[in-house]
Z-matrix of the N, CA and C atoms (Angstrom, degrees):
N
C 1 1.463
C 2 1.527 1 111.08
N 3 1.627 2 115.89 1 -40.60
C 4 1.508 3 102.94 2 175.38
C 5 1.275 4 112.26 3 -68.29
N 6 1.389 5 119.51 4 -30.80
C 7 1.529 6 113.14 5 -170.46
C 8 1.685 7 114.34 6 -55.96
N 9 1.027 8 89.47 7 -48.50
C 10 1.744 9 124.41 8 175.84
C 11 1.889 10 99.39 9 -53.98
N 12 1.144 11 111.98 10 -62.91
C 13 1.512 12 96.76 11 167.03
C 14 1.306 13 125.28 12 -84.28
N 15 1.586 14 131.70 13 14.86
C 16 1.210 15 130.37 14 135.56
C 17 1.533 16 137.42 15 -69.96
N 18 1.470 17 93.81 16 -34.11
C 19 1.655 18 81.57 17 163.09
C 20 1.396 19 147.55 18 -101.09
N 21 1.727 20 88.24 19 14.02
C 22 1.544 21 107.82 20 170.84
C 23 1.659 22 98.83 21 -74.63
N 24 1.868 23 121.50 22 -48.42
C 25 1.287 24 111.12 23 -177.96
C 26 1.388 25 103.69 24 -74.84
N 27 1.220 26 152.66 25 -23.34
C 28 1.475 27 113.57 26 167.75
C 29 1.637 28 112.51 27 -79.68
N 30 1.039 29 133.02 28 -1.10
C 31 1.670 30 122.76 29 141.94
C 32 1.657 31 137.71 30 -43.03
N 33 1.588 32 87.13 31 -41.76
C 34 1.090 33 115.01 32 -179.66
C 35 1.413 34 128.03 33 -55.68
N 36 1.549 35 97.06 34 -63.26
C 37 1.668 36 130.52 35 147.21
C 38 1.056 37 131.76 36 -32.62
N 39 1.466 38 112.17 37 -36.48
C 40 1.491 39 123.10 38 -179.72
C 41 2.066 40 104.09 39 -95.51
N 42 0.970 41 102.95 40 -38.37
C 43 1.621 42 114.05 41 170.90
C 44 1.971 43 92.46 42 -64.54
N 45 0.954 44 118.42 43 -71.02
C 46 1.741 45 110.02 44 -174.78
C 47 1.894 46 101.60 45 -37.88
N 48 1.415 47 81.96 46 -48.49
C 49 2.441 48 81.69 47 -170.76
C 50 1.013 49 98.68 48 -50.07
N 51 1.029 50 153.21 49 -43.26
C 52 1.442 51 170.30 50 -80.54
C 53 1.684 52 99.56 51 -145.87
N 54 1.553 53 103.10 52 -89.83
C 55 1.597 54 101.47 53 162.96
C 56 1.560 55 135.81 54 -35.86
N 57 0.829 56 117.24 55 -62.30
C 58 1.443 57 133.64 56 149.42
C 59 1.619 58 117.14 57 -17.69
N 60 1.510 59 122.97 58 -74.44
C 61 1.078 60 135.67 59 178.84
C 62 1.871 61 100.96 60 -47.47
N 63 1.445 62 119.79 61 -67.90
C 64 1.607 63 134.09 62 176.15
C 65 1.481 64 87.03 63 -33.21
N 66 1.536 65 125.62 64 -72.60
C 67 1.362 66 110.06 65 -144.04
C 68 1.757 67 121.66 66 -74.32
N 69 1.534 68 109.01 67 -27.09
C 70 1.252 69 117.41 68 144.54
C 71 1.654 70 130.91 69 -40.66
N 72 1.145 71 107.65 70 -33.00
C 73 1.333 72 127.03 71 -166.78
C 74 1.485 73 100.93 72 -82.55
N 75 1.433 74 122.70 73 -59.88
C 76 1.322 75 152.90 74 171.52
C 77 1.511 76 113.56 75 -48.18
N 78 1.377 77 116.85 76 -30.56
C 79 1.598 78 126.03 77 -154.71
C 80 1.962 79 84.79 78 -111.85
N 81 1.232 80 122.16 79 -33.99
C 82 1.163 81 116.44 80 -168.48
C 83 1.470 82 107.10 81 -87.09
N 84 1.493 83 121.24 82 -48.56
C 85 1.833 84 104.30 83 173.36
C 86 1.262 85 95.79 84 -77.53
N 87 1.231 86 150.82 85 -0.63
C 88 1.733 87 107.92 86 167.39
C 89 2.021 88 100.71 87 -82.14
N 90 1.350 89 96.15 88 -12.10
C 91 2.116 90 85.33 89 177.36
C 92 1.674 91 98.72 90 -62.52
N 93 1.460 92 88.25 91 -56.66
C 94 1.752 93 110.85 92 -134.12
C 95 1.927 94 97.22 93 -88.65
N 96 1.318 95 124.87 94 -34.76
C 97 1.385 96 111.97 95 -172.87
C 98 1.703 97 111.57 96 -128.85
N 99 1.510 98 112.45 97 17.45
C 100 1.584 99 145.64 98 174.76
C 101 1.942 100 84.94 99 35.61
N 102 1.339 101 112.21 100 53.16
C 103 1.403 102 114.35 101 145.57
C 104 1.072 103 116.99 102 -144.04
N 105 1.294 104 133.26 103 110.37
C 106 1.620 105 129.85 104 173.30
C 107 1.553 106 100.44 105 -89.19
N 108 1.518 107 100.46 106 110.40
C 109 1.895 108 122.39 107 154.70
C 110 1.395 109 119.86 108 -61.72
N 111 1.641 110 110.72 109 -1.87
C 112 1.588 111 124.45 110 172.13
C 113 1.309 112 122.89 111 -111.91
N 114 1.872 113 107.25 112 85.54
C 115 1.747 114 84.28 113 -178.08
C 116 1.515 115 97.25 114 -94.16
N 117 1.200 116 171.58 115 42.23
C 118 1.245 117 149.44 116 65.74
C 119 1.976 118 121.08 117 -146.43
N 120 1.220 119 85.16 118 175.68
C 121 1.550 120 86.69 119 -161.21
C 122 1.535 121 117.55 120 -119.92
N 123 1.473 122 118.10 121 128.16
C 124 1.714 123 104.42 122 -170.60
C 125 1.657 124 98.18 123 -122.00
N 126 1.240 125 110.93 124 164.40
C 127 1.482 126 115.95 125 -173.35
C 128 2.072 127 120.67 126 -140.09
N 129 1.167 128 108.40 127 119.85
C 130 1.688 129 77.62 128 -156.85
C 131 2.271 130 76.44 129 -125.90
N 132 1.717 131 100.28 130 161.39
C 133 1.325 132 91.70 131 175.82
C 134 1.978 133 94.72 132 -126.15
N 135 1.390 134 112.39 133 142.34
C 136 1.509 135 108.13 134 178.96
C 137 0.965 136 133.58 135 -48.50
N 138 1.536 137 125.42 136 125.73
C 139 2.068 138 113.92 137 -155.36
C 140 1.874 139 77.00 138 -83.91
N 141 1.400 140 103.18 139 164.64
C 142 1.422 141 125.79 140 -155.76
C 143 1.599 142 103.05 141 -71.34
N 144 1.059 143 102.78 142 -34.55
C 145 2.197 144 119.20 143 -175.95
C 146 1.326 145 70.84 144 -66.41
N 147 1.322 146 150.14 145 -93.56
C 148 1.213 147 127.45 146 -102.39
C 149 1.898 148 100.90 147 -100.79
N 150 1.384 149 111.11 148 -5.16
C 151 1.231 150 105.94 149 158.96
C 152 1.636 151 111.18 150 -85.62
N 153 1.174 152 123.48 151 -54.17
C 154 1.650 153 104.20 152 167.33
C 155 1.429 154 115.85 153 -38.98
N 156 1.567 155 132.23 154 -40.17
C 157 1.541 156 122.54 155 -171.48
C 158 1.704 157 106.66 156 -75.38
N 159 1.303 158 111.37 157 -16.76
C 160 1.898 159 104.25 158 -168.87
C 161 2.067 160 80.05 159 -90.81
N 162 1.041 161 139.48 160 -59.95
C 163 1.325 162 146.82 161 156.79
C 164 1.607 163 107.52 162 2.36
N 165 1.317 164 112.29 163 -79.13
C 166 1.266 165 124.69 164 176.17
C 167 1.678 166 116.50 165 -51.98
N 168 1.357 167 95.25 166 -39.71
C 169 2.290 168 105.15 167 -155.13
C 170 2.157 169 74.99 168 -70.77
N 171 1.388 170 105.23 169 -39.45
C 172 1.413 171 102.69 170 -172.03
C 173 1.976 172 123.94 171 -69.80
N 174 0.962 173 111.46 172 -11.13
C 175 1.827 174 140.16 173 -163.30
C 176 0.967 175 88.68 174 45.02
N 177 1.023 176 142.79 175 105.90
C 178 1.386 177 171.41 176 86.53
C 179 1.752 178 125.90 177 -87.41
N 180 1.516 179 89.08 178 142.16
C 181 1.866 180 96.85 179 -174.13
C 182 1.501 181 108.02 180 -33.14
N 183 1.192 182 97.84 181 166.98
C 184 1.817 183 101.89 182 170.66
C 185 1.552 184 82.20 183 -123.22
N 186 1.568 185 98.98 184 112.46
C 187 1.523 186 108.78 185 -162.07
C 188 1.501 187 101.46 186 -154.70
N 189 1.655 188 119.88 187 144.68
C 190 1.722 189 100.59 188 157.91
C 191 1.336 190 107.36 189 -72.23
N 192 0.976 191 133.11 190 -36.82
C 193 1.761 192 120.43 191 -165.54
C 194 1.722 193 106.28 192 -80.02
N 195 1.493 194 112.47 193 -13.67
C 196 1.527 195 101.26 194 172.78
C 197 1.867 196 109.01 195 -89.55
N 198 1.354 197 105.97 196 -14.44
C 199 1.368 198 104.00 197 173.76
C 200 1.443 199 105.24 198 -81.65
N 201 0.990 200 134.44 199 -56.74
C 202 1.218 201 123.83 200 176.74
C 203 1.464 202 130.41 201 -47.61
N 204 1.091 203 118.96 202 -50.61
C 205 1.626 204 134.74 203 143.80
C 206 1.670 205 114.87 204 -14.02
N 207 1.535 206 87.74 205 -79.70
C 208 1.790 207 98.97 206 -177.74
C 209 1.646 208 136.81 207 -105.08
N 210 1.618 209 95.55 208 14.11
C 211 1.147 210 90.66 209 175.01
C 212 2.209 211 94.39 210 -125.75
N 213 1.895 212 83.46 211 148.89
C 214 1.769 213 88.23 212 174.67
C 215 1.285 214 105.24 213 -103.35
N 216 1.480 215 142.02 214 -0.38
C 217 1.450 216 119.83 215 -124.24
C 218 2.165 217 79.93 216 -142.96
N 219 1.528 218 124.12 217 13.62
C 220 1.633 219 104.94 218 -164.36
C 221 1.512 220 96.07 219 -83.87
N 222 1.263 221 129.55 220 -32.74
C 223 1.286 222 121.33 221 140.95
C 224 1.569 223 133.66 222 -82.98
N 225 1.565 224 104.10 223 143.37
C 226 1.661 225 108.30 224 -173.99
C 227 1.221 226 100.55 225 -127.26
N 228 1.777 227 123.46 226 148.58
C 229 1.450 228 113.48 227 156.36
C 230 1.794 229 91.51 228 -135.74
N 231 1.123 230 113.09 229 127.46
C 232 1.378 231 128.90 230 164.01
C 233 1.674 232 127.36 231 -73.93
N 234 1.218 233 128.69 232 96.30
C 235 1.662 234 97.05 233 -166.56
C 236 1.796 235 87.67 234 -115.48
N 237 1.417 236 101.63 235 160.40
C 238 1.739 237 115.26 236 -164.92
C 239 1.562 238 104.06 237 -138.46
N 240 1.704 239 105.74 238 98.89
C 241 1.157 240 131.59 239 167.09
C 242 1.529 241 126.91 240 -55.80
N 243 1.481 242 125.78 241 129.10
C 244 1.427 243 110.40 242 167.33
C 245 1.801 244 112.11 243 -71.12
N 246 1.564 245 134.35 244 -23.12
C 247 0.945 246 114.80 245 -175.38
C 248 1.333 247 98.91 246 -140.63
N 249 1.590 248 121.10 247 168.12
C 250 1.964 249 126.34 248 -177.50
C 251 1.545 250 85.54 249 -71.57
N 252 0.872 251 149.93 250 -44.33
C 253 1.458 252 126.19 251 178.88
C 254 1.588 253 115.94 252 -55.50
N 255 1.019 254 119.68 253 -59.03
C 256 1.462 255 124.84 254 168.87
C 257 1.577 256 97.00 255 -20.70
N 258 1.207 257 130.44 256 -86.84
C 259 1.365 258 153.50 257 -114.32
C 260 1.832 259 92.84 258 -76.51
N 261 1.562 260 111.16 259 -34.19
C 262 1.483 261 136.80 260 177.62
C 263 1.745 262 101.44 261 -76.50
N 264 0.827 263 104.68 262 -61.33
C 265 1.556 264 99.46 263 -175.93
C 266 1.674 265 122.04 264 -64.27
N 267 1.843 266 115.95 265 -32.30
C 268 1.294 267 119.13 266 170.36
C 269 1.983 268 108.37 267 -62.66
N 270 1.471 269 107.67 268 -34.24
C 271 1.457 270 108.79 269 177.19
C 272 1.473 271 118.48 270 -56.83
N 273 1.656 272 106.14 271 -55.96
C 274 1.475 273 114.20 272 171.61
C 275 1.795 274 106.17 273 -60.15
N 276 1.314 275 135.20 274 -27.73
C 277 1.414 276 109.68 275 172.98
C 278 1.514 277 101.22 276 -92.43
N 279 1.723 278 144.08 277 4.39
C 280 1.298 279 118.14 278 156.25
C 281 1.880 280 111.68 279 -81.13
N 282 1.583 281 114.32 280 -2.96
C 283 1.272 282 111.04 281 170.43
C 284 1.428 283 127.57 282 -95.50
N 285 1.381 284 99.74 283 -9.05
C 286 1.557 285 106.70 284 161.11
C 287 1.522 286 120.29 285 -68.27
N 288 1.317 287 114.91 286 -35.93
C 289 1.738 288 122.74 287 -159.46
C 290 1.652 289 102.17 288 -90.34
N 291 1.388 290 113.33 289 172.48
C 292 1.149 291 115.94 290 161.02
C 293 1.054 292 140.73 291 -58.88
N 294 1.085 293 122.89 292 59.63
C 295 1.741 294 150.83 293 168.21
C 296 1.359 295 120.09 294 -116.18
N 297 1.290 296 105.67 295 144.53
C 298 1.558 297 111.28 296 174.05
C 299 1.979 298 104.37 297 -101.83
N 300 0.860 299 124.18 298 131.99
C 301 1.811 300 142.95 299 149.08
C 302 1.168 301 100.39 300 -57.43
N 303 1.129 302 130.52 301 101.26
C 304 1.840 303 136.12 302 -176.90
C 305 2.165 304 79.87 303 -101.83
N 306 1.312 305 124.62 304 -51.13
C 307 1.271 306 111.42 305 -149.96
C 308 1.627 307 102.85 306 -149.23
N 309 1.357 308 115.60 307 132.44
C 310 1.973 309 101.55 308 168.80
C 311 1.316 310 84.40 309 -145.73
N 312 2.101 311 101.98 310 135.64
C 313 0.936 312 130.05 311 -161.79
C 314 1.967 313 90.48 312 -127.42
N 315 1.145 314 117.67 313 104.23
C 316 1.424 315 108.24 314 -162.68
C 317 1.898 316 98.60 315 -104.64
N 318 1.156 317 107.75 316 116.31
C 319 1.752 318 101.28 317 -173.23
C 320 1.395 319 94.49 318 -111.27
N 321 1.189 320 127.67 319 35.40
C 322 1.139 321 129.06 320 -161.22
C 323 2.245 322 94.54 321 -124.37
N 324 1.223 323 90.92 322 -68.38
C 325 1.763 324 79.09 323 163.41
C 326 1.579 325 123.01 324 -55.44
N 327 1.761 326 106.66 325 -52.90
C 328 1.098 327 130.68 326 159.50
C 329 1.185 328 155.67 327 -73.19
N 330 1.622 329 118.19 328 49.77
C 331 1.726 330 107.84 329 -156.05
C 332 1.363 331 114.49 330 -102.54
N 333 1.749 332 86.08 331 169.08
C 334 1.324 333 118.53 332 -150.69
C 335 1.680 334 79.96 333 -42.31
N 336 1.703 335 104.82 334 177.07
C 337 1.427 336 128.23 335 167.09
C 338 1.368 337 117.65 336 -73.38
N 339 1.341 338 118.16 337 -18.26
C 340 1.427 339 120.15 338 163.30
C 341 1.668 340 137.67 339 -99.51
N 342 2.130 341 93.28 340 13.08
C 343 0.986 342 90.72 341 -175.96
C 344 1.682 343 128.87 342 115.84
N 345 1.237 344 85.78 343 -29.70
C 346 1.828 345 96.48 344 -164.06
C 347 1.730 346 94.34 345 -90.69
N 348 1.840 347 107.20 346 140.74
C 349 1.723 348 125.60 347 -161.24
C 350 1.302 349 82.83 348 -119.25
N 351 1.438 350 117.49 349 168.18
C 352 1.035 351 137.51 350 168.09
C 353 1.730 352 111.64 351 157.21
N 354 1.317 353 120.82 352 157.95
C 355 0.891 354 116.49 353 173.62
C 356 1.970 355 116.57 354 -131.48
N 357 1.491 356 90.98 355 115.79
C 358 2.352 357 102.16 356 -151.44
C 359 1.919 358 86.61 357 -85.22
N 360 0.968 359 114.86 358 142.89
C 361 1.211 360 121.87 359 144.23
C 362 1.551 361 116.05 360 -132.87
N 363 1.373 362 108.64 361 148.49
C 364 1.693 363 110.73 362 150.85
C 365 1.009 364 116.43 363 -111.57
N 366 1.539 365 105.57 364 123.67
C 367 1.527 366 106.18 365 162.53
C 368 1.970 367 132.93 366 -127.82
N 369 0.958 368 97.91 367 135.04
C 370 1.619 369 92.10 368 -170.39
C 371 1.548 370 104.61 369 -80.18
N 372 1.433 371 103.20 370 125.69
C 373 0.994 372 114.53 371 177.47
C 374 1.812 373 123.47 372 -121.71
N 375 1.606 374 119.08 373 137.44
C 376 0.871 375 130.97 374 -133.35
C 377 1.718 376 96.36 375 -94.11
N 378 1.223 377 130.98 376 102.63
C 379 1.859 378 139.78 377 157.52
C 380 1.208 379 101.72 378 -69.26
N 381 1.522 380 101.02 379 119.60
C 382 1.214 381 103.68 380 154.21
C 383 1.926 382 115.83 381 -116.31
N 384 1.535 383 80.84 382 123.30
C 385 1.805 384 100.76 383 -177.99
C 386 1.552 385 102.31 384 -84.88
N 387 1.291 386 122.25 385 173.95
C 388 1.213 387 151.38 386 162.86
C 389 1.989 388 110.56 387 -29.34
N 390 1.452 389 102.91 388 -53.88
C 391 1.282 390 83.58 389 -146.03
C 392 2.276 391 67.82 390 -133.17
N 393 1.019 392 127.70 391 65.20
C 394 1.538 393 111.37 392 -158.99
C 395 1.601 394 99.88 393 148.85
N 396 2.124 395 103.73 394 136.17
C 397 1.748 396 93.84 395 132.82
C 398 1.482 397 110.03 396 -138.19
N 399 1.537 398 78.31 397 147.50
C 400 1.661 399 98.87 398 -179.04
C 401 1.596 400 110.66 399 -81.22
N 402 1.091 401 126.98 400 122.95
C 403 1.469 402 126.16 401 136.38
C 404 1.420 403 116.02 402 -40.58
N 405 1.569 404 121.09 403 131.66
C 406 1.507 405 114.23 404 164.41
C 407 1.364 406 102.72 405 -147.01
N 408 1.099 407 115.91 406 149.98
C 409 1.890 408 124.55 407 178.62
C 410 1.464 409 114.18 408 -81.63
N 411 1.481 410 97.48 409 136.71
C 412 1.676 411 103.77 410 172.19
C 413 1.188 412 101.85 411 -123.54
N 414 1.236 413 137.32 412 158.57
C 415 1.340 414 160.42 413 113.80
C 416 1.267 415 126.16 414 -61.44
N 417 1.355 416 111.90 415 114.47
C 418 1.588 417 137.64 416 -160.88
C 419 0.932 418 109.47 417 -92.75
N 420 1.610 419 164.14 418 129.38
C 421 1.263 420 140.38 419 99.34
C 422 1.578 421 133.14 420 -77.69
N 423 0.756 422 142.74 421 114.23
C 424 1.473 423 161.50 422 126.22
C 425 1.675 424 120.15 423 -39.64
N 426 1.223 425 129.50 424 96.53
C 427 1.535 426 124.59 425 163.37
C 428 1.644 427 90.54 426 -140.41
N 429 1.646 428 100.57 427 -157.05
C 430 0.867 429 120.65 428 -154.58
C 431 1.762 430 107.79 429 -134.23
N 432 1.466 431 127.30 430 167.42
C 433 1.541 432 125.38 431 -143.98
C 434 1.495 433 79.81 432 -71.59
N 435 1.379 434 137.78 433 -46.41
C 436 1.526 435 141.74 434 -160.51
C 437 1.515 436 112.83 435 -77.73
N 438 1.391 437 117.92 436 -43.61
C 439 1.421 438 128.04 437 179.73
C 440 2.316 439 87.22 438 -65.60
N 441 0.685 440 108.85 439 -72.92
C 442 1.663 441 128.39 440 -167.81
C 443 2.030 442 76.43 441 -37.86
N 444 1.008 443 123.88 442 -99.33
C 445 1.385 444 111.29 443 177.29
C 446 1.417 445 143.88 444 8.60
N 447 1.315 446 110.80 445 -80.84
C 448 0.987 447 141.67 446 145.32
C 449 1.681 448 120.71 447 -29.26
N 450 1.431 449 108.02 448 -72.06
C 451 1.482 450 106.41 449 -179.26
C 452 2.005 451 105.12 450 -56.99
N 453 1.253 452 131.68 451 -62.52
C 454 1.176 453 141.46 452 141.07
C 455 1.721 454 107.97 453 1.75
N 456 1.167 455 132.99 454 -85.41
C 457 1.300 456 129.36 455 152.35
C 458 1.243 457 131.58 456 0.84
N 459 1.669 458 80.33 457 -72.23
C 460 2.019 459 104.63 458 -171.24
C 461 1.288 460 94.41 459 -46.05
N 462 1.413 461 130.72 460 -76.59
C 463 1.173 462 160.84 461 177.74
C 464 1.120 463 112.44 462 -33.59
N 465 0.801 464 131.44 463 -25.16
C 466 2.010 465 149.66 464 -175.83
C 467 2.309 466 89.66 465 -84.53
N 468 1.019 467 91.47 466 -66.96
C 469 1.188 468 117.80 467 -172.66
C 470 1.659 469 114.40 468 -51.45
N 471 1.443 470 107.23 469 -39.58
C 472 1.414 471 102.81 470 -169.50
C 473 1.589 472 94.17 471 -104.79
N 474 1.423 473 120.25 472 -23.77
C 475 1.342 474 102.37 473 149.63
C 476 1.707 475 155.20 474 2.83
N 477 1.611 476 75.64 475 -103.17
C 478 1.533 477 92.47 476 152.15
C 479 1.140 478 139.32 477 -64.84
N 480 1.455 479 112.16 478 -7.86
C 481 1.540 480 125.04 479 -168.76
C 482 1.510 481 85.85 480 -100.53
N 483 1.529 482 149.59 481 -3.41
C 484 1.063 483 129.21 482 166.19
C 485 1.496 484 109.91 483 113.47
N 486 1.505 485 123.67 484 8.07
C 487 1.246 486 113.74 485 178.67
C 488 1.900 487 102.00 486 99.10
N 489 1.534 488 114.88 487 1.88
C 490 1.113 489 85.75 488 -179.22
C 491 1.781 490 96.15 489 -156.35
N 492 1.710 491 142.35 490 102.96
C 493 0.845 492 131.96 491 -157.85
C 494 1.736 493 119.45 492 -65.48
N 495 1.591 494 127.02 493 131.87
C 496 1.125 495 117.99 494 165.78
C 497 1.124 496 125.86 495 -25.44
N 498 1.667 497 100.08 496 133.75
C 499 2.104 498 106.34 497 168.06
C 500 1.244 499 105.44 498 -44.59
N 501 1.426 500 121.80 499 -65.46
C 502 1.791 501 133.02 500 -165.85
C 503 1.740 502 106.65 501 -47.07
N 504 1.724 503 103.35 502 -28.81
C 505 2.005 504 104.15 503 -176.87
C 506 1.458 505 96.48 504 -91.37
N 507 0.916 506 149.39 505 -17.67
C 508 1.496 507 145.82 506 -163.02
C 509 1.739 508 121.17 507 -65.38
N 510 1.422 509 101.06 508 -45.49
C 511 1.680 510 110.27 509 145.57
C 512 1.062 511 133.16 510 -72.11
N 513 1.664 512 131.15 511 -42.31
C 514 1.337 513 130.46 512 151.15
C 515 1.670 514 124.99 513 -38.90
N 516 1.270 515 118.44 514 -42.87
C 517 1.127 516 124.93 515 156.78
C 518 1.335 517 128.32 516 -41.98
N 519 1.709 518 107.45 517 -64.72
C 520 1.624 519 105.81 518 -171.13
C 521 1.693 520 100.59 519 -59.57
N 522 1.377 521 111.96 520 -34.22
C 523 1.567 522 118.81 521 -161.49
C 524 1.293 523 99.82 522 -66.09
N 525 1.517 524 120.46 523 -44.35
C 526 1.690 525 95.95 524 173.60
C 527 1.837 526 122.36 525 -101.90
N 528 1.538 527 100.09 526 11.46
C 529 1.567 528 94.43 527 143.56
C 530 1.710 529 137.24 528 -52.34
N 531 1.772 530 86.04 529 -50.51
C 532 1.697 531 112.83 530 154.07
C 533 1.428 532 122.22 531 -21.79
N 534 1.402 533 90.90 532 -70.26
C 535 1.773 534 109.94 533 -172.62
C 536 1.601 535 99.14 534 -71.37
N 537 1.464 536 125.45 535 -43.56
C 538 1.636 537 85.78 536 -178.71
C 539 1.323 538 105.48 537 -97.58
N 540 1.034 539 130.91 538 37.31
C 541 1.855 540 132.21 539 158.86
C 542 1.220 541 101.08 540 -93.57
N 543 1.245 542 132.65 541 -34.58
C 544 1.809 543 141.84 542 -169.95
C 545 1.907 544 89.19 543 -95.94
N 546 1.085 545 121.81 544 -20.62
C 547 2.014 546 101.55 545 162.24
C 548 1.449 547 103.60 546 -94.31
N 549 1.295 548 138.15 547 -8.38
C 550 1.263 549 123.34 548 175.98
C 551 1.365 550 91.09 549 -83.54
N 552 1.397 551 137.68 550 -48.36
C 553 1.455 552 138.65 551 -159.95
C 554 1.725 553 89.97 552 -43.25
N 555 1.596 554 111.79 553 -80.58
C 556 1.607 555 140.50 554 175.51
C 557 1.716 556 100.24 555 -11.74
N 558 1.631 557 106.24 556 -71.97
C 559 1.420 558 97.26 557 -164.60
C 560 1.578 559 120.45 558 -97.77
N 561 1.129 560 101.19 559 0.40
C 562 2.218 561 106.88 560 151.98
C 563 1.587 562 95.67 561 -69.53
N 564 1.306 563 135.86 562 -57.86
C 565 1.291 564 111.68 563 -159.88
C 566 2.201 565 104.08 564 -90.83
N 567 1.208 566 98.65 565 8.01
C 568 1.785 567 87.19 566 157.34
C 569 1.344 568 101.43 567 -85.21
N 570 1.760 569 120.93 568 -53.05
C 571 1.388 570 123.34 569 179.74
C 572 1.306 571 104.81 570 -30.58
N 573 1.566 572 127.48 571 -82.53
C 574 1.283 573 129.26 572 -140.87
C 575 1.954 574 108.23 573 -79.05
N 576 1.552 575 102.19 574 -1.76
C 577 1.730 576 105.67 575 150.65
C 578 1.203 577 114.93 576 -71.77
N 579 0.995 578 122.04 577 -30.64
C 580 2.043 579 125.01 578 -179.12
C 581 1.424 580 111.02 579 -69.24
N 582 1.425 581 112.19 580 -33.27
C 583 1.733 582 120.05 581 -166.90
C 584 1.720 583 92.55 582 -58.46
N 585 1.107 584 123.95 583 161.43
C 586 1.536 585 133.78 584 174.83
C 587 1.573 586 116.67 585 -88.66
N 588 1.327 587 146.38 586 145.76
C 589 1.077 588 131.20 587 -152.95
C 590 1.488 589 107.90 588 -90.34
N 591 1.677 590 121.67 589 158.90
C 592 1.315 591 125.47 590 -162.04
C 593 1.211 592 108.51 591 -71.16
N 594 1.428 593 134.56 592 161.94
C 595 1.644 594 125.07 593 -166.39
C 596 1.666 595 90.13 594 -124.06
């Protein structure tokens, strides 16, 4: 059990490095380049049932060292861009810093079949304890105020529907995935009229 509540706090730890870094990041272009690529940021860590149940669906021990092993996702940090450029440029400054890119899953060139954008990364990120640093895995998301919507929705939607969205919503869905991929299109290219011209 302590082990087990140790590696929820170095999740934890690594989700704070994590936060921290965004809000620095966030606090400095709205001084320094009067655009913040951060309109806000949420962070959640896996309640313990539901890492034993992905554990199990996987046959694997219900273990800390098999969760750690095989799972990427017991920490999450979500960050929510005002524009698809944003969402590209916060990635390139988590590949500048001390982090490793273990994985990028881009649903954003590529989306899902139902529609849903986003852009997943894992990255291991480096705790440093007292006497030690740990590597620990995060799970990234990156989208955008419309993609973030939308997915939110979906999810609202298939919810209540039991874990699995209606046949009759399944086209309605992709169709207004559509529509907010065609308002991100709209307001990246008002954005990138505002930018000042190249010298």
């Amino acid at each position: 059990m302590r082990r087990a509540g140790y590696l929820l706090l170095l999740h934890k730890f690594a989700v704070d490095e994590m936060m921290t870094k965004m809000r620095i990041w966030s606090e400095e272009f709205d001084h320094a380049h009067e655009h913040d690529p951060i309109e806000h940021i949420t962070s959640r860590i896996k309640r313990p049932a539901a890492i034993a149940a992905k554990l199990h669906r996987r046959g694997h021990p219900i273990t800390p060292d098999a969760a750690r092993e095989h799972l990427d996702d017991i920490a999450g940090v979500r960050v929510v861009c005002p524009f698809v450029s944003d969402v590209y440029l916060v990635h390139d400054l988590l590949r500048q810093h001390d982090m490793e890119t273990v994985l990028v899953k881009d649903y954003i060139a590529e989306p899902k079949p139902n529609g849903y954008r986003s852009l997943h990364l894992i990255m291991r990120v480096p705790v440093h304890l007292s006497d030690r640093t740990e590597p620990v895995t995060v799970e990234v998301q990156l989208r955008t105020i419309a993609m973030d919507f939308w997915a939110a929705v979906e999810h609202e939607l298939t919810y209540k529907s039991g874990g699995a969205v209606p046949q009759d919503f399944a086209g309605e869905l992709t169709a207004a995935a559509e529509a907010a991929a065609d308002l991100d299109a709209r307001m990246q290219s008002l954005h990138d009229r505002t930018l000042p011209p190249r010298r």
